[in-house]
C-alpha positions, 0 to 999 in steps of 0.5 A, a space after each residue: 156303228 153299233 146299235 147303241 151307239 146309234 140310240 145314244 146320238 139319237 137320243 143327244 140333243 145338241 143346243 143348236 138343235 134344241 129349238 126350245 132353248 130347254 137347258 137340258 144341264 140345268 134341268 138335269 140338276 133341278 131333277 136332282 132336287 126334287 128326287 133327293 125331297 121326293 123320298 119318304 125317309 128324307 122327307 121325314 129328315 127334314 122335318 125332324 130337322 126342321 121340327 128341332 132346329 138342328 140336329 146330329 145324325 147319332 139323334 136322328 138315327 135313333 130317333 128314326 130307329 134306323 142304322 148310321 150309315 143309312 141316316 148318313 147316306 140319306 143326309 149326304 143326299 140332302 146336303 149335296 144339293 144345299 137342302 141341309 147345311 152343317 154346323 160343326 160344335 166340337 166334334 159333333 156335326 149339327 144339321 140344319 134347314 137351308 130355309 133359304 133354299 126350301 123357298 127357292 124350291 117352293 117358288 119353284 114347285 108353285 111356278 111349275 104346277 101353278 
């Protein structure tokens, strides 16, 4: 067995190892959503987003005075784990806070750190 194959099993922690009953998965994904709102251009999105109501990316774009593709990239980051929602209007695509979810997240982060 090579070297790495020996780091990788053991750095894998099976359930039935895992004594503390941490959802290793879950906590995988909840780090997700906090990297995608700890980045300085996606923080300034969403309350530009916020701030509006809604918002196409060809706004946000120039507002930001950055390229479309990397205004998309960073929107995708944000709707992939449910911070911003869409509202199609014709052929626009509007964005928008999920406030439902930003609540869920600042119950988390104040459970977390209180």
């Amino acid at each position: 067995m090579s070297s790495n194959a020996q780091t990788k099993s053991q750095v894998t922690v099976n359930e039935s190892e895992n004594p503390l009953n941490i959802n290793y998965q879950m906590l995988k994904k909840s780090s997700l959503v906090l990297r995608a709102l700890n980045h300085k251009l996606r923080q300034q999105i969403v309350q530009i987003i916020a701030s509006k109501g809604k918002i196409s990316v060809t706004d946000l774009y120039i507002q930001l005075r950055i390229e479309q593709s990397v205004a998309s990239q960073h929107l995708a980051i944000l709707r992939k784990v449910n911070i911003l929602i869409t509202e199609r209007s014709g052929k626009f695509i509007f964005y928008k806070i999920n406030h439902d979810r930003i609540g869920t997240i600042n119950q988390f982060i104040k459970d977390l750190v209180g």
